[in-house]
N, C-alpha and C positions, 0 to 999 in steps of 0.2 A: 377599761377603755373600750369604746365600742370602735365596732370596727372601720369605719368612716373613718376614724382619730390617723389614722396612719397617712393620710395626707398632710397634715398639718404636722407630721413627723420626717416626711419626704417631701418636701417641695419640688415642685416640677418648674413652676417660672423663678426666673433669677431675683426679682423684686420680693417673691414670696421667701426664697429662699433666704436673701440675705436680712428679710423684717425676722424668720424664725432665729437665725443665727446672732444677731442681735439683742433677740428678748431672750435667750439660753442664757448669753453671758450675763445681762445687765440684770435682767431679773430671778433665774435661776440660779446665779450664781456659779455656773458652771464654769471651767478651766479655760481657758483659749486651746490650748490642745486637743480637749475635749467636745468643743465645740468645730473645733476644723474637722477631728474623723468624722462625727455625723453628719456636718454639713458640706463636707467634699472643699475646703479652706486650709491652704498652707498656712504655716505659725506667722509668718511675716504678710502674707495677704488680708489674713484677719486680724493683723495689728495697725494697719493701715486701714482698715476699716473703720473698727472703731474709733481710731483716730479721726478720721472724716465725721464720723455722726458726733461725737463730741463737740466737733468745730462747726455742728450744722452744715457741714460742705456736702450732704448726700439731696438727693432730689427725694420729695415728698413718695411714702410709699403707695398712698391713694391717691388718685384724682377727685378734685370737689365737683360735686356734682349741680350743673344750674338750677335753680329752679326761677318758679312765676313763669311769666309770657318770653315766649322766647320769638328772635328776629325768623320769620321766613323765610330761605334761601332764594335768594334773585334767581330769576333763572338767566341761564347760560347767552340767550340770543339775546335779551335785555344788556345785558351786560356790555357784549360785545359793542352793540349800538352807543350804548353811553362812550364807552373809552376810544370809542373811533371819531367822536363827533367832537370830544375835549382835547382831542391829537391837535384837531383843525382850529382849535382857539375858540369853544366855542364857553358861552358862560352855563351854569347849572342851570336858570331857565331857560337860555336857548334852547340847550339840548332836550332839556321836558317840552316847549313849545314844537320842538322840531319832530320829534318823540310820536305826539298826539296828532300832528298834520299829518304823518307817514301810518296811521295805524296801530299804532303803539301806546296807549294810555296808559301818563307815567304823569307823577306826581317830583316838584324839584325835589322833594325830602328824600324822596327815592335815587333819583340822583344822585345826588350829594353824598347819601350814604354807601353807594356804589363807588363814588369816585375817591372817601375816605379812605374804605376796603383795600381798595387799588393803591395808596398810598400816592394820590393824586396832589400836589399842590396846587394854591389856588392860583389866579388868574392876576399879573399885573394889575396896575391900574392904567386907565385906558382912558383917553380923551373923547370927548362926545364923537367925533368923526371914526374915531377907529370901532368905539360901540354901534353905530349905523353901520360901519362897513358890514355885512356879513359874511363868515369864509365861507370859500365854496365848497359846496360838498363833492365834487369831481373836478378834482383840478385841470387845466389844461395839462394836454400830454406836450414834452418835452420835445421841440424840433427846431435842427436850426434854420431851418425854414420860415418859420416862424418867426426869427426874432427882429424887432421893429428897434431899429436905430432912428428914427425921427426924432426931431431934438422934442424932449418934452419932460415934465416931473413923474417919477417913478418911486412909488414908496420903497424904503427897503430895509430890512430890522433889524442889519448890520453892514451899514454902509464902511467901515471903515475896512471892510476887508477887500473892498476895490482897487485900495493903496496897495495893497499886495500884488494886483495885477500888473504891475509897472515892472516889480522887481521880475516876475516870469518872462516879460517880454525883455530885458536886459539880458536875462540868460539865454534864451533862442528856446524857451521851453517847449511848445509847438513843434517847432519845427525838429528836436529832439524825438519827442514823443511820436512825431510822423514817420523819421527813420529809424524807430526801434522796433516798427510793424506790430502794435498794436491794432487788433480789430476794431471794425467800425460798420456802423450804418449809414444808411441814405440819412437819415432824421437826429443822428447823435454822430459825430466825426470824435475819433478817438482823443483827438484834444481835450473836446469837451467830457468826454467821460472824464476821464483823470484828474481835467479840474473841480470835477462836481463829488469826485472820492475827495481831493483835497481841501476843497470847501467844509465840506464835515468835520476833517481835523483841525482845520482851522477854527473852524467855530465849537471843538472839543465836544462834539458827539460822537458816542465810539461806536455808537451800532450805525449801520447800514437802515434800520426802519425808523431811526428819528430822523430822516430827511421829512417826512409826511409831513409836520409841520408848518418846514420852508418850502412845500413843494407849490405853490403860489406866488413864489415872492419871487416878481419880475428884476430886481436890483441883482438878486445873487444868481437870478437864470444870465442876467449879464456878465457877469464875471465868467461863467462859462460859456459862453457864446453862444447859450440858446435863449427862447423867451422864455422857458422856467429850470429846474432841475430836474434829472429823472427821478423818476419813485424809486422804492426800497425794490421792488421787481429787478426795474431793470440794472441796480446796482447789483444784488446777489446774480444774478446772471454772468453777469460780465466779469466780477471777480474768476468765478469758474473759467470761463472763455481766455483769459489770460494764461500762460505757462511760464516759465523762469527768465526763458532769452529776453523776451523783452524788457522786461526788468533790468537785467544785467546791462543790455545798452542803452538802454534812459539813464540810469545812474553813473554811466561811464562818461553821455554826451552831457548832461548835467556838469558833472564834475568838470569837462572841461570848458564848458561853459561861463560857470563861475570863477574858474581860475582866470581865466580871459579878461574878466571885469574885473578880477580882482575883492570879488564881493565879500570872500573872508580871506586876509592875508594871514599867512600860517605863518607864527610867532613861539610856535613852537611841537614839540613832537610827544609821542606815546612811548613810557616804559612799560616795561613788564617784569612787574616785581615780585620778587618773590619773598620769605619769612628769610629770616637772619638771627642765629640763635645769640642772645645778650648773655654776655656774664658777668656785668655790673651787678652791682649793688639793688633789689630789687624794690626797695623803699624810697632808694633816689629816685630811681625812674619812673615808677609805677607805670611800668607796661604791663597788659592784658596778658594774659594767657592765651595760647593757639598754639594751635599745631605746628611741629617743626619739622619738616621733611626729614627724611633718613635715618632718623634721631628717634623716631617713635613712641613719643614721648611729649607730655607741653611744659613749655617754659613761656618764661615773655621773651617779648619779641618786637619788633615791628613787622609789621603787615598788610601786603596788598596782594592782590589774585592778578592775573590777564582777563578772569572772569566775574565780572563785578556779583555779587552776593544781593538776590534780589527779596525783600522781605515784605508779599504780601498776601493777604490773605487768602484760603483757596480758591475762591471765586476769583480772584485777580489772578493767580497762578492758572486755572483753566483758562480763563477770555484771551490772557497772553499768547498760550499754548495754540489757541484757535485761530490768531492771529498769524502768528507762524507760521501756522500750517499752510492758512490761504495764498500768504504774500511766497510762499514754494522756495525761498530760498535757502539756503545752506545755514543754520544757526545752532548754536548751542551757547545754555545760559544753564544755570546753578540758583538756587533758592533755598529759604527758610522759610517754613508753615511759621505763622502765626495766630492762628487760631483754629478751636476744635471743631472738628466736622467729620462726616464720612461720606465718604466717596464711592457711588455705585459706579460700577462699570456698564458700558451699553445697554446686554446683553440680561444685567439682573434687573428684576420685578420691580418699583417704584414701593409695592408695598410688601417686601420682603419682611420677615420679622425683624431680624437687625433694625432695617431702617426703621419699621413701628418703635421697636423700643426707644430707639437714638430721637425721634423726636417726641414721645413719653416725655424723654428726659430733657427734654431742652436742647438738643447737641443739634445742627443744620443738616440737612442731606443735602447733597449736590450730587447731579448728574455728572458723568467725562464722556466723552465721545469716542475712549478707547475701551478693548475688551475687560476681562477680567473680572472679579468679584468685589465685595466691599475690602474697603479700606479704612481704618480709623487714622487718621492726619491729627498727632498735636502738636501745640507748640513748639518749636525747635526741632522735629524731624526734617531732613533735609531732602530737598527734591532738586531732579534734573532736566535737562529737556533737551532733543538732539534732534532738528529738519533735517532732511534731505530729499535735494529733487528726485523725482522717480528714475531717472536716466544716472543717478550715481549708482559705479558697481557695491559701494559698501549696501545698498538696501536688498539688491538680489530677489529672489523668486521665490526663497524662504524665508522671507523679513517676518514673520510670525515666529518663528523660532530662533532668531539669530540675537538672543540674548547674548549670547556672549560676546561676540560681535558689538553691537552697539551700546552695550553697557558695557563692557570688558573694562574701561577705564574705572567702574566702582567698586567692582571684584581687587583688582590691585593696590585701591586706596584699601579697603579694608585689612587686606595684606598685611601690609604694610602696619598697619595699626598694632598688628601683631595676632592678627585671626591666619594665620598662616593657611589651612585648609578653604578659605574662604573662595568661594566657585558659585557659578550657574548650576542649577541642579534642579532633579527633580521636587515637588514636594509634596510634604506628608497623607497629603489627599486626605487629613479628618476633619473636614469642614467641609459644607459646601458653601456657608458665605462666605468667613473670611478669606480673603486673597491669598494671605500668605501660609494658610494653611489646607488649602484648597488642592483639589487635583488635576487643574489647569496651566498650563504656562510652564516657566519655569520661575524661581526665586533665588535668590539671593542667601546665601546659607554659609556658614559657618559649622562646619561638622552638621549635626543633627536640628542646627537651629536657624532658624530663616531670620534674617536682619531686614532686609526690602525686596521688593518686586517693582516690576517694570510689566507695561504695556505698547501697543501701537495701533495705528491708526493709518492707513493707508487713500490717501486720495487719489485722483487721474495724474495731479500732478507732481504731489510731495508724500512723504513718510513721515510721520509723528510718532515718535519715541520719547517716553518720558517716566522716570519713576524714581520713588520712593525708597530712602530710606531710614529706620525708627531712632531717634535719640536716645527714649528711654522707653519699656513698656510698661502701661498701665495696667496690670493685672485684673485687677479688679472689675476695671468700668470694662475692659475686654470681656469679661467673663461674661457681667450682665449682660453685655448686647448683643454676643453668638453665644448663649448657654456653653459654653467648655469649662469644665471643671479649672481651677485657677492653676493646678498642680499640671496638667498637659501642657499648661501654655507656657509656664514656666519650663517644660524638658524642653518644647519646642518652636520657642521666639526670644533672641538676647534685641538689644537696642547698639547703636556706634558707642553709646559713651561708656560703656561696659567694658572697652579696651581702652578708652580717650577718658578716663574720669576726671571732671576739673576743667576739662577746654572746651570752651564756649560751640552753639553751634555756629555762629558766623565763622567760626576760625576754622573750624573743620568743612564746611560747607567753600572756602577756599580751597582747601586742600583738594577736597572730590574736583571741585575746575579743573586744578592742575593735572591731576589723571587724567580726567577725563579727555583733557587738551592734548594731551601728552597722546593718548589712544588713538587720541581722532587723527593728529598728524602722523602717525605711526603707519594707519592702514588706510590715510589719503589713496595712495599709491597701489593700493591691494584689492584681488576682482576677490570678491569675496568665495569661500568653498565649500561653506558650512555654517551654522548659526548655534550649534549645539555645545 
């Protein structure tokens, strides 16, 4: 063998390693035991392997390479141009014609293939009159100054949600929102802001930059009482500019508001239930499996939470989370991952190697707006999330450290489960991407083994706390994406169902509520003295 050969006898990347490990067994003939000491593979990681390539479940070990003519990359200010000028309604020759007036020689093909990219849909269909109209490319700015009540016809691209204005004025909403001392301008009165945030969820746009659109359309600048809407600017602003109080008395002069009219009569009230261990017959009933409190242990049951169990995918899990944070008030909610991705914290590189490999393989990256390292999120690992305004003593001056503090209710669920040593603690620090093996933070652990981590997020107005813990771990696909030999990760990461075998994660993910709720009402009352 010459001496080069010892590469292809050591592998260094994990995709190399596991194509050698594979062709030892299948073509070599070599032992699985055999094959795990040279290639750094537990008995059971590498029977789950081959298991995968047999079922074709592994991702291809090459990349195909294109060949012939390949597309030119748009450039960057082209781009921008096209996608801001399709925001405004406009068609693919507009934009090319609009394109070539401004400086820009573009072709529609060029276009179109831009707005494909983008993952752009096309364009209603449109009456000869709405094709003449052309939008504007600077909309008028938003003032109530401005707005002309002369009786006259006003186009508008969702009139019916004018019928909504009647019901606002039945409840005194204005006049609410005036004494809750919300900020305002000469040119925007805080009524209208609020009605032009509600306008949006009214018409089920969740971002703040899909106003651009409607930022034209004199019908809906009427519902808010200016002549148009504000832009996406002056909404993210204002969000900021708001703090909790206000909030808290619009929703109080609301509520009595409405009760005054009678607009929902209450016909009925809220339990809070909890699991109830069966000892019928389990064929008759066929109840589910979950968690039983005290019992530590699953049986069936019936079952509900005080904290409804919410199952969406991580991107819905973050935008939620973001949500939260802005609106600054007190909340806490419980989740299930349902789909695979990993999760960079702030702080780490967009092109860290993990993340290269994770999208190699197909797997999503997503950014979080909280600290910390990557994270692998799969299905059924269960997640939490816990606001608080800046003026509660639970966040304190050490809210970076005060894991045990504001996760303290998922340390006692696992407890409970029967991880008896289960604590906040330091961790192993042999990784620098993955999170929970990382030497940042603190983690979640059970004896020597990390189960989840938690991060935060601190705004002017709220604190964002939210984290993670594993169902089960995937060894393997772990290994490929931070190179860690599969045998470390195995002394030093278990999953919840490791003491919960058999109960689902919805059942268990009730369960963490209930601590959780339990923790929170506990140290309501308590200036916090430590987070460690």
């Amino acid at each position: 063998m010459r001496p080069e050969g010892e590469r292809f006898l050591r592998p260094s990347h994990p995709y190399h390693r596991r194509y050698e490990a594979l062709r030892a067994y299948f073509v070599e003939s070599l032992s699985s035991s055999e094959v795990g000491r040279r290639f750094g593979y537990t008995p059971r990681s590498f029977e789950v392997l081959v298991a995968r390539f047999r079922k074709n479940d592994l991702p291809p070990f090459w990349r195909d390479v294109r060949r012939g003519r390949q597309d030119l990359p748009v450039r960057t200010p082209l781009r921008e141009a096209v996608l801001d000028l399709r925001r405004q309604g406009l068609s693919v020759y507009d934009i090319a014609d609009r394109l070539r007036k401004g400086g820009l020689p573009t072709s529609h093909q060029t276009v179109w293939m831009i707005l494909r990219e983008a993952g752009a849909k096309r364009l209603p269909k449109r009456s000869a009159a709405q094709k003449a109209r052309v939008p504007t490319l600077a909309p008028p700015v938003a003032d109530a100054g401005e707005l002309d009540l002369t009786p006259r016809e006003v186009e508008c691209r969702a009139p019916l949600l004018l019928y909504f204005a009647s019901f606002l004025d039945r409840i005194g909403f204005d006049t609410s929102v005036l004494q809750s001392g919300y900020p305002a301008s000469a040119m925007v009165p805080s009524p209208s802001a609020l009605r032009s945030a509600l306008a949006l969820k009214l018409l089920q746009k969740p971002r703040k930059n899909h106003v651009m659109p409607l930022a034209d359309d004199e019908g809906l600048g009427l519902f808010a009482g200016l002549n148009v809407l504000p832009k996406t600017t002056f909404l993210h602003d204002y969000s900021y500019r708001v703090g909790g109080d206000p909030h808290h008395r619009l929703l109080e002069g609301v509520v009595r508001a409405r009760a005054s009219v009678a607009a929902y009569p209450s016909g009925s009230f809220n339990l809070d239930f909890h699991t109830i261990r069966h000892y019928g017959d389990p064929e008759a009933t066929r109840l589910e499996k979950n968690y039983v409190p005290r019992r530590a242990r699953p049986g069936p049951e019936g079952v509900a939470g005080p904290l409804s169990v919410e199952r969406l995918p991580g991107s819905g899990h973050g935008a939620r989370d973001e949500e939260l944070l802005r609106a600054a008030v007190p909340a806490l909610r419980v989740g299930v991952v349902t789909d695979l991705h990993l999760s960079l914290g702030v702080a780490l590189p967009e092109g860290t190697p993990s993340a290269r490999r994770a999208r190699e393989a197909g797997i999503p990256v997503r950014r979080r707006s909280t600290g910390g390292a990557a994270v692998l999120a799969r299905p059924g690992d269960l997640l939490w999330t816990r606001v608080l305004p800046r003026e509660d003593p639970r966040v304190g001056p050490d809210f970076v450290h005060a894991y045990g503090r504001l996760g303290g209710g998922a340390a006692a669920f696992l407890r409970e489960l029967g991880a008896a040593d289960a604590a906040w603690t330091e961790p192993p620090g042999i990784s620098e991407e993955l999170c929970l093996l990382s030497g940042r933070g603190r983690v979640l652990a059970a004896g020597r083994r990390s189960v989840g981590g938690a991060a935060q997020h601190r705004t002017a107005a709220a604190l964002l706390h939210h984290g993670i813990l594993q169902f089960e771990v995937d060894l393997p696909l772990l290994s490929d994406l931070f190179g860690i030999p599969p045998a470390t990760l195995e002394e030093h990461l278990a999953g919840v169902a490791d003491w919960a075998p058999g109960v689902s994660p919805e059942g268990l993910a009730a369960a963490l509520g209930r601590h959780l709720g339990e923790a929170d009402r506990a140290a309501a009352t308590l200036r916090p003295t430590g987070g460690r």
